[in-house]
C-alpha positions as CSV (number, residue, x, y, z in Angstrom):
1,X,27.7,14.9,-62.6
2,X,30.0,14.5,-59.6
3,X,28.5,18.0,-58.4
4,X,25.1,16.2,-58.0
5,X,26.5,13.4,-56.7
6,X,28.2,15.7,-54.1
7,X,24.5,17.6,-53.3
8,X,23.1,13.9,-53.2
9,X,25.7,12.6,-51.0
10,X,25.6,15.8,-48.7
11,X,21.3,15.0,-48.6
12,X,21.8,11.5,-47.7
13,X,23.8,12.2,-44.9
14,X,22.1,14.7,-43.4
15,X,18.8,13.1,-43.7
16,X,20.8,10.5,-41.6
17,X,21.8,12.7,-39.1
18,X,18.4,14.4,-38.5
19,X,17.1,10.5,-38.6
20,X,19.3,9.3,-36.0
21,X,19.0,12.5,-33.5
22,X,15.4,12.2,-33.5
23,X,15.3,8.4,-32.8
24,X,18.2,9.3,-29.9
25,X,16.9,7.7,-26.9
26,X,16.2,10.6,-24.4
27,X,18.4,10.2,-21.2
28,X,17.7,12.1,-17.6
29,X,21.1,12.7,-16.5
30,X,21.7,12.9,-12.9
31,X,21.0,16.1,-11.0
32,X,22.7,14.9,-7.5
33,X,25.8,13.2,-8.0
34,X,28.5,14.3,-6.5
35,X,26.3,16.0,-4.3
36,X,23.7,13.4,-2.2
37,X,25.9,10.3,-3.4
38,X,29.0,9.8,-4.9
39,X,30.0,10.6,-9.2
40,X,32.0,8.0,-9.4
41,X,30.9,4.5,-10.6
42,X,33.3,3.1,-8.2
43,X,33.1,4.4,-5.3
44,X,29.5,4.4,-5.8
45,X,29.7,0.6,-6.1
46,X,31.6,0.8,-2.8
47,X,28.9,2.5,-0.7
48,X,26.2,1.5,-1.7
49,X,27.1,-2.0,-1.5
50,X,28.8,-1.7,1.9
51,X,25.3,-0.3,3.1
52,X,23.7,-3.2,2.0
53,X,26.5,-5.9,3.2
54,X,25.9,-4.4,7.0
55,X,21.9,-3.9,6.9
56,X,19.5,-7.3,8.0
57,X,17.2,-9.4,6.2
58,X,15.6,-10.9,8.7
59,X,12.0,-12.7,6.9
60,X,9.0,-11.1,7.2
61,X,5.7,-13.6,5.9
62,X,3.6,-12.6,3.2
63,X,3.9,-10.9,-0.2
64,X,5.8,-7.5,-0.3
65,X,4.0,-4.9,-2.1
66,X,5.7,-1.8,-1.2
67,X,8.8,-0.6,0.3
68,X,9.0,3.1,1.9
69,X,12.2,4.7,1.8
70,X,13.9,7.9,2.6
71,X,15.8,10.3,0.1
72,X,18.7,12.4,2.0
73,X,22.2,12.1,1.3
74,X,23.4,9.0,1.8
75,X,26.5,10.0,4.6
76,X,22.8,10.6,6.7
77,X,20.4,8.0,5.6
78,X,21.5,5.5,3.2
79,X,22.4,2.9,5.8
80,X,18.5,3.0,6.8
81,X,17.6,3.3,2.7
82,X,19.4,-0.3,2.6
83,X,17.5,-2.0,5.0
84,X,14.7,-1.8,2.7
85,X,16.3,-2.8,-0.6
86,X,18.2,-5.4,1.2
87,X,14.3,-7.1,1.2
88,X,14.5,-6.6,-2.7
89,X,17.9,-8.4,-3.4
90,X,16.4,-11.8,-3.6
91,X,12.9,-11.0,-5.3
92,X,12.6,-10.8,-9.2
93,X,11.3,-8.0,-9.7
94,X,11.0,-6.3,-13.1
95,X,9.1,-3.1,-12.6
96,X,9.5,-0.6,-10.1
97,X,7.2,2.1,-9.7
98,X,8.4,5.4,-8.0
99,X,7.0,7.8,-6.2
100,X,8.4,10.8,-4.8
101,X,7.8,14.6,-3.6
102,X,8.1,17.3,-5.4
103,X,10.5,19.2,-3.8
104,X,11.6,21.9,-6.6
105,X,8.6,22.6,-8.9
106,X,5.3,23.7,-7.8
107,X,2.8,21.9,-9.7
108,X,-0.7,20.4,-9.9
109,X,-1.5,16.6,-10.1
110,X,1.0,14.5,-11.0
111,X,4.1,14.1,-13.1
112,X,4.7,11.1,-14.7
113,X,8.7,10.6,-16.5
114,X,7.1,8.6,-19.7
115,X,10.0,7.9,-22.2
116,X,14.1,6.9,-22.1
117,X,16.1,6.2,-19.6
118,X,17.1,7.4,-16.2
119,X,21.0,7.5,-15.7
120,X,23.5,7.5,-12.7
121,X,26.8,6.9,-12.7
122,X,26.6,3.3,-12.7
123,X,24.2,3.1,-16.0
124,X,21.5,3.7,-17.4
125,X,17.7,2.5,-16.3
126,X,15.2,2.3,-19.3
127,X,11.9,3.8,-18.3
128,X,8.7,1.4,-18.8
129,X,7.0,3.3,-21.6
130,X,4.1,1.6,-21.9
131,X,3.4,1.6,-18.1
132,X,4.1,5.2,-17.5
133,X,1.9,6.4,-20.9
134,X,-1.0,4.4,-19.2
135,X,-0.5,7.0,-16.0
136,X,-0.9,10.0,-18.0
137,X,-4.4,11.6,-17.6
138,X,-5.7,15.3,-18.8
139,X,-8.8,15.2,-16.6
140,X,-7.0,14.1,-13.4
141,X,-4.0,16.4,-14.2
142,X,-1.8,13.4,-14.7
143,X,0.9,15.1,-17.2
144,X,4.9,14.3,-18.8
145,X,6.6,17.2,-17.1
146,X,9.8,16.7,-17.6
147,X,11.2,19.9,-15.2
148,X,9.1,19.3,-12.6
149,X,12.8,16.1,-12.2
150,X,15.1,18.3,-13.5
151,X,16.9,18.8,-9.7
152,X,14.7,16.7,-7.9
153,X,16.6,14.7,-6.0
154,X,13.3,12.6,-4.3
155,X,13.5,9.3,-6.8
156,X,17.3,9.6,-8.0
157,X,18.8,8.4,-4.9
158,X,17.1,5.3,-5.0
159,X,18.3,4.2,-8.3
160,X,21.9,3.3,-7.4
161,X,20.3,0.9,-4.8
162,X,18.0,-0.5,-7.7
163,X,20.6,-1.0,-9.6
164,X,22.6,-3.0,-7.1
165,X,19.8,-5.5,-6.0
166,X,17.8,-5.9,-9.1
167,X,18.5,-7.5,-12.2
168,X,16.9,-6.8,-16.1
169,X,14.4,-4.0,-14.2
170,X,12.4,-0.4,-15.6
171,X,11.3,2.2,-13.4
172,X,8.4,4.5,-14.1
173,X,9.0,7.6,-11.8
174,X,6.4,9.5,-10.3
175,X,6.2,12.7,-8.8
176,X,3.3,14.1,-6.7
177,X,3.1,17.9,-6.9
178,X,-0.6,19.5,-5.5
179,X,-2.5,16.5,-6.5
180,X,-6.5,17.2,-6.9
181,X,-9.4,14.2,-6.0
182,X,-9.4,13.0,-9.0
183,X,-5.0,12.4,-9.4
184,X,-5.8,10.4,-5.6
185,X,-8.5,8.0,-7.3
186,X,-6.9,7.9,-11.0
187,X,-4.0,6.8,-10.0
188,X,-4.6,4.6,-7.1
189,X,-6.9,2.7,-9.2
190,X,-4.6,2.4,-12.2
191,X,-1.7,1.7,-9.9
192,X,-4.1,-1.1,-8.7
193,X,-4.9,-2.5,-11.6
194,X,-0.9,-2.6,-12.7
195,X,0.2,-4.8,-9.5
196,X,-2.6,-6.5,-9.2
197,X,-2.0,-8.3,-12.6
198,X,1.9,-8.3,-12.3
199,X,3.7,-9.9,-8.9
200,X,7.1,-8.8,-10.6
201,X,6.5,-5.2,-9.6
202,X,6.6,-3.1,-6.9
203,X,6.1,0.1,-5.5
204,X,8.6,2.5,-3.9
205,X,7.2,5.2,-1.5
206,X,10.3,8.2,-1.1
207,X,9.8,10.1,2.4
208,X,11.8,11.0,5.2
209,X,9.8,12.0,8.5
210,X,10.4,14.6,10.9
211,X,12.6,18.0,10.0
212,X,14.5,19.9,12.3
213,X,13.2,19.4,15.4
214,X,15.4,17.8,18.4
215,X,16.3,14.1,18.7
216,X,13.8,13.2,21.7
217,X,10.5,15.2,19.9
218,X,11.7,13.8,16.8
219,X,11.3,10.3,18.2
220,X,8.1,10.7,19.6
221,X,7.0,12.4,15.9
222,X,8.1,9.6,13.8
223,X,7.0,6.9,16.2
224,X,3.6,7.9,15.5
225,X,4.0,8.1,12.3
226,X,5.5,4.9,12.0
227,X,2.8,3.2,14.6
228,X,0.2,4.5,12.0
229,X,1.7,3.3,8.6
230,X,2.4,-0.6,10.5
231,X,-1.1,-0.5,11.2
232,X,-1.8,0.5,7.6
233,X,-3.8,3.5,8.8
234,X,-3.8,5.7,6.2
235,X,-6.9,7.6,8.2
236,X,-4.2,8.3,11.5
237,X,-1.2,9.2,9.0
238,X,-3.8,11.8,7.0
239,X,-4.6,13.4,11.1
240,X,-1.3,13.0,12.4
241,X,-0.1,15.3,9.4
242,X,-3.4,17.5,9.4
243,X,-2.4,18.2,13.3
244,X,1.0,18.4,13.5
245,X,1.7,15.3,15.5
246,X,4.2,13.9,13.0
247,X,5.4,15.1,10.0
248,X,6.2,13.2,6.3
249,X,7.6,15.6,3.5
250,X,6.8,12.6,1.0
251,X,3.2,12.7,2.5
252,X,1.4,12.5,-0.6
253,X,4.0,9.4,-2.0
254,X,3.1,7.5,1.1
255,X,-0.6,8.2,1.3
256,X,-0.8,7.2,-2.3
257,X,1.1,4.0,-1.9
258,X,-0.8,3.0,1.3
259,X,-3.9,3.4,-0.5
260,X,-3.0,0.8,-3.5
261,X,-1.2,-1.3,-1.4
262,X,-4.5,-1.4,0.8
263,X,-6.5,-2.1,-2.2
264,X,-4.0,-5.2,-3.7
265,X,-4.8,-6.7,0.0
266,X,-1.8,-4.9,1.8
267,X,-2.6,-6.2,5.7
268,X,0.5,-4.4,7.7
269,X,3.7,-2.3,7.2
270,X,7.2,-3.3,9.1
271,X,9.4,-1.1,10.3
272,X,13.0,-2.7,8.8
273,X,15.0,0.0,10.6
274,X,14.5,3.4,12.3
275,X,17.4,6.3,12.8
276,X,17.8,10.1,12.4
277,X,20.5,11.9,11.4
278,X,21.9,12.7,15.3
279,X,22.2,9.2,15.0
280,X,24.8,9.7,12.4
281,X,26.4,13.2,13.4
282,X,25.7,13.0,17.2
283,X,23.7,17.0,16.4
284,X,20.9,15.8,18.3
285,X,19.7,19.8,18.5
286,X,18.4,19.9,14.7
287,X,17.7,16.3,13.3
288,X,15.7,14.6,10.3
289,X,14.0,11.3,10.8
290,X,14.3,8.2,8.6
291,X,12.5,5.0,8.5
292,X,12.8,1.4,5.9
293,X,9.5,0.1,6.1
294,X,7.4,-2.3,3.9
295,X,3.9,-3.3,3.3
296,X,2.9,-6.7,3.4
297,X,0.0,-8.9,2.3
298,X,0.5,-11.7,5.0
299,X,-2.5,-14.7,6.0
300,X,-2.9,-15.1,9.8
301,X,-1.3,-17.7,11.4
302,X,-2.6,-20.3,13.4
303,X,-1.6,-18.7,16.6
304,X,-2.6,-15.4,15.7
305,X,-5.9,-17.2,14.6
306,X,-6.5,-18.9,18.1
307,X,-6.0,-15.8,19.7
308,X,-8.2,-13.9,17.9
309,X,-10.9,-16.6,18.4
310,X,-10.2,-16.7,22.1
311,X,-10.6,-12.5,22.5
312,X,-14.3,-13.1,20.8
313,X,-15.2,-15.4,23.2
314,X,-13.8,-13.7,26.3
315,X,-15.7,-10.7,25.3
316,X,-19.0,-12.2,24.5
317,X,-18.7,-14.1,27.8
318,X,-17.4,-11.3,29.9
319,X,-20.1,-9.1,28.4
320,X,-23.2,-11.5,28.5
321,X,-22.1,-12.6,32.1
322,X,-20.9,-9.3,33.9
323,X,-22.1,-6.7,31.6
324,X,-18.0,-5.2,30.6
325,X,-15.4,-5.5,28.5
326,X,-12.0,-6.3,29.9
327,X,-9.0,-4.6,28.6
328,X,-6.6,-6.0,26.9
329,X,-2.6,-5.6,26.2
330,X,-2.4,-6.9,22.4
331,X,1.6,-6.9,22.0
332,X,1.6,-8.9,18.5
333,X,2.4,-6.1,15.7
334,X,0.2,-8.1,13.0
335,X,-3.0,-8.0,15.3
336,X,-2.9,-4.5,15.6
337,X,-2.8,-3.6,12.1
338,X,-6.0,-2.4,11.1
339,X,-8.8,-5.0,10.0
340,X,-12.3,-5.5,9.2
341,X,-14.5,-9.0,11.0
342,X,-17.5,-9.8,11.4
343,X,-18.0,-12.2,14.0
344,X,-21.0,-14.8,14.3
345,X,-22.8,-16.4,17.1
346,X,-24.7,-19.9,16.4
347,X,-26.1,-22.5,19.1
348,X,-27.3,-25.8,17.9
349,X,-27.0,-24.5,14.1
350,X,-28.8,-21.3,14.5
351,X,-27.8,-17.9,13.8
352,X,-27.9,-16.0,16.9
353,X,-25.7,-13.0,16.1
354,X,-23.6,-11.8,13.5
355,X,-22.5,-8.4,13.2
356,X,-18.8,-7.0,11.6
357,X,-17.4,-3.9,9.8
358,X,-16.9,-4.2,6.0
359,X,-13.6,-1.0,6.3
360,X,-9.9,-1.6,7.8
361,X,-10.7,1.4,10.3
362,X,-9.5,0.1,14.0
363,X,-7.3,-2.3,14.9
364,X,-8.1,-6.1,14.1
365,X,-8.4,-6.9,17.6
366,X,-10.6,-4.1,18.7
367,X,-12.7,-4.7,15.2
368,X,-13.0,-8.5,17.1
369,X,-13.9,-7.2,20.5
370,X,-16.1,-4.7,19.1
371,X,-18.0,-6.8,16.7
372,X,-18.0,-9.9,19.6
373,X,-19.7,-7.2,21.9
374,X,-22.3,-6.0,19.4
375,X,-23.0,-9.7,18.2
376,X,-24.4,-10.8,21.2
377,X,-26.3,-7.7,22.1
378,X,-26.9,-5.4,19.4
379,X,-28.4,-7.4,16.6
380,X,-31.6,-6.3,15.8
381,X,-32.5,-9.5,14.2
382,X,-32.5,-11.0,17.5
383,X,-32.9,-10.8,21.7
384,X,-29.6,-10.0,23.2
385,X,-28.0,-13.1,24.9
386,X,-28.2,-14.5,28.1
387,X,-26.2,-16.5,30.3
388,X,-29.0,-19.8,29.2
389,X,-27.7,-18.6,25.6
390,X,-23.8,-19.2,26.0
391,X,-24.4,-22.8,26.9
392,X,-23.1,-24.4,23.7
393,X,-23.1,-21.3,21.7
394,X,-20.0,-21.4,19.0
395,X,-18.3,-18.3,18.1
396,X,-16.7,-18.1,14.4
397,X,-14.4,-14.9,13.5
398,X,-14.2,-13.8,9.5
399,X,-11.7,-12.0,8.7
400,X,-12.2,-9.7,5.8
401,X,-10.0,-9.0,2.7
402,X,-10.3,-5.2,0.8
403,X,-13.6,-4.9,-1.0
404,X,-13.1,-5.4,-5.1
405,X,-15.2,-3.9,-7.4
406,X,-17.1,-7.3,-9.2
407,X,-16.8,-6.4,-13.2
408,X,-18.5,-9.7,-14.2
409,X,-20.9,-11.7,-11.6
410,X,-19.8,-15.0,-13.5
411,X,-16.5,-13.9,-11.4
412,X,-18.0,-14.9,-8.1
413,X,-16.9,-18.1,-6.9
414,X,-19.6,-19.8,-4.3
415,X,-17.7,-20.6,-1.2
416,X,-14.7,-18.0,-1.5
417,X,-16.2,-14.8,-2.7
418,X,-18.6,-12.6,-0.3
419,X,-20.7,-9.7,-2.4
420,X,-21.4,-6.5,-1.0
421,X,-24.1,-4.2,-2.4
422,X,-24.9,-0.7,-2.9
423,X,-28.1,1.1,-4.5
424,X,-28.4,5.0,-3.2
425,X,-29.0,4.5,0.6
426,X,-29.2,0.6,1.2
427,X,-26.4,-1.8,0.9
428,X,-25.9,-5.4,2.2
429,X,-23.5,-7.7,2.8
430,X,-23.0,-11.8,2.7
431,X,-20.5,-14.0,4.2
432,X,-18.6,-16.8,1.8
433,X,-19.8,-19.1,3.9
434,X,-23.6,-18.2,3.9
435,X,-24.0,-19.2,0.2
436,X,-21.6,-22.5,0.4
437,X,-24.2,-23.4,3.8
438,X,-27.4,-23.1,1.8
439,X,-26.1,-24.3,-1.3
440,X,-27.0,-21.5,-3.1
441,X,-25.9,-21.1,-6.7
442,X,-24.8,-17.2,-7.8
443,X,-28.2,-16.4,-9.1
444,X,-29.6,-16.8,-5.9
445,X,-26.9,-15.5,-4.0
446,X,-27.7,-12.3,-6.1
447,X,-30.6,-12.1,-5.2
448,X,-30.8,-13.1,-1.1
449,X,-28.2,-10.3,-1.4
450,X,-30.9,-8.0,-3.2
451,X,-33.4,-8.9,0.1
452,X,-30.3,-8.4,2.4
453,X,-30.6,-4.9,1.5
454,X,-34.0,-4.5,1.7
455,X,-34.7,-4.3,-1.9
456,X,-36.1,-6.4,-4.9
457,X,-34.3,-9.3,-5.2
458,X,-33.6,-8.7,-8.7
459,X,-32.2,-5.1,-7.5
460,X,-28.5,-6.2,-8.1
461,X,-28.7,-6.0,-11.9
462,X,-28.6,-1.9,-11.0
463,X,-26.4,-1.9,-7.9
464,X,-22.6,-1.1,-7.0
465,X,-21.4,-4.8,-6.8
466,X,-17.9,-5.6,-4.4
467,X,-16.1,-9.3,-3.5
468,X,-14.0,-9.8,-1.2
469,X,-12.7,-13.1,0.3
470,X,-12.5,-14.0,4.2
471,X,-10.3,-15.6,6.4
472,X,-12.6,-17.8,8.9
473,X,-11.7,-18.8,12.4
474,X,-13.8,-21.2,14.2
């Protein structure tokens, strides 16, 4: 009797044992400490935080969607890494997403880090299981491969600053190997879909710029680079890379976060803090570039609105009067981040031109003196104006938010939401404001937008349907 007691006993236990291992949380230990930052909680503590105590806050308006920050050791860039989380500190944010290069394993798409925790020497940091599972894609080669982090070193040296600002927070790491067409779209659209319903997270781009070249080339290199990403040009970043001109070796992270942070309304980037590492060693021979940026969602102000009004009108009268465009010397960061208008010429109440760009692809201040020039003489709805016309003509600048895909058309909201539409080759487009002026209800602002396009008016029921909101300056 006690001898099955014994074989009982001996069961129990190790049916407890083989329980307990397998419900073990799974842990990524750290695959750079001691080496990029510090082993040692303490001193850790120490570093980090004294970055952070001597980088600046100064306020920057608008929501923060993204921060970009770089990855070398921290003796060469963490002082520039803590300008960027220094913008974090006082924001309660819950979930970060990561997104790094690859710079150890060769693979395709995209690997995702989907259950446990993450640790450094100051803790552990769970891992948002449910957020990370809802990354993970066959068809767009969106995969859990665990190796592809086992020395990467791209998303590890952020956490210690993660854990220093943020409170009660999970990460879901992500990093971009060879991604294909269909990793890009995937997971910018579920990454959209994820902020865009949760203000409490946030994505982290890891980069640094330029490698190896000397300190004044490398200056001119990331400038560009850095020009391109404040003007949340993701089309100049993709040519400066394609030709050399500047250099990113998390060029994928960044692209990827631009894109989403484009899509949730993202309207400029801001360079926190700029340095290389001849800053830091005084090697200026061989040097690595750095930048702390972020990417804001920020409304014009009313100073930025008059001048934009004032630049329409200059044009259209310069143009309509003398036949030219005068240059201009734009200094204010936020007007020359990239923007789409449509500007509209009335006199007496009627239409007289109205002509804009639906894509962020210039500059908002050349989209206004563009779209101010082709207003006035390129609408083929009506005679280009003459000086008789600008007696008493009124100029009105809409400024356009990103284009939304519209799931449900009882979504549209007369009087804030503008539709655009595309079936094959046509598409149209309609102001907010048109449908609030003619009091039209959505049915018939379905279908004006139909005859817009030059189709049947009930052509919308079949047709790629898109909102998107406008800022209006008259």
């Amino acid at each position: 009797m006690n001898y099955k007691k014994s074989l009982l006993f001996a069961a129990c236990c190790l049916l407890l044992t083989v329980f307990f291992i397998g419900c073990k949380e799974h842990i990524k230990e750290p695959s750079v400490a001691g080496a990029f930052y510090p082993a040692d909680e303490n001193n850790l503590k120490v570093m980090v935080n004294s970055f952070l105590y001597r980088s600046e806050n100064r306020p920057v308006a608008g929501r923060l969607i993204a921060i970009i920050s770089p990855h070398a050791g921290y003796e060469y860039s963490g002082s520039t890494a803590a300008y960027a989380y220094r913008h974090l500190a006082e924001m309660n944010i819950k979930t970060v997403i990561l997104i790094g290069p690859s710079h150890h394993a060769a693979f395709n798409g995209a690997s995702v880090y989907a259950k446990g925790s993450m640790k450094t020497p100051i803790g552990n940091i769970k891992i948002d299981e449910k957020i990370a599972n809802s990354l993970i894609n066959e068809k767009a080669i969106v995969s859990f491969y665990p190796g592809a982090f086992d020395k990467e070193h791209s998303l590890e040296v952020q956490l210690p600053f993660l854990q220093q600002v943020l409170k009660d927070f999970k990460i879901v790491p992500v990093l971009i190997g060879s991604p294909s067409k269909e990793t890009f779209e995937h997971l910018t659209e579920k990454l959209t879909e994820i902020l865009s319903k949760n203000e409490k997270a946030i994505i982290i781009a890891s980069t640094d710029l330029s490698h190896y070249h000397d300190y004044d080339t490398a200056v001119k290199m990331d400038k560009k680079i850095i020009d391109a990403v404040e003007r949340m040009s993701i089309e100049d970043v993709e040519r400066y890379l394609i030709t050399g001109e500047a250099e990113l070796c998390g060029s994928y992270p960044v692209i990827f976060t631009m894109a989403v942070a484009r899509r949730l309304g993202a309207t400029n980037g801001v360079l926190y803090r700029y340095a290389n590492s001849g800053d830091i060693t005084n090697d200026r021979s061989r040097v690595v570039g750095y930048a702390a940026m972020g990417l804001y969602k920020s409304t014009l102000t009313k100073e930025e609105k008059e001048e934009l009004l004032l630049l329409a009108k200059n044009t259209i009268a310069d143009f309509v009067l003398h036949g030219k465009v005068s240059e201009v010397d734009v200094k204010n960061p936020r007007l020359k981040a990239n923007g789409a208008t449509f500007v509209t010429i009335r006199k007496n109440g009627d239409l007289k031109g109205c002509i804009g760009n639906i894509q962020p692809v210039m500059p908002l201040y050349r989209s206004v003196i563009s779209n101010a020039v082709s207003s006035c003489s390129k609408d083929p709805r009506f005679p280009p104006m003459n000086s008789e016309d600008m007696k008493d003509a009124e100029v009105e600048v809409s400024v356009l938010s990103p284009l939304e895909p519209l799931g449900d058309v009882k979504n549209i909201e007369i009087g804030r939401h503008g539709l655009f539409l595309v079936k094959g080759q046509d598409s149209g487009l309609l102001l907010p404001q048109v449908a609030e002026e003619n009091r039209w209800d959505r049915n018939i602002f379905l279908e004006q937008l139909s005859i817009k396009a030059g189709l049947p008016k009930d052509s919308w029921k079949t047709a790629q349907l898109y909102k998107f909101t406008v800022e209006i300056i008259r």
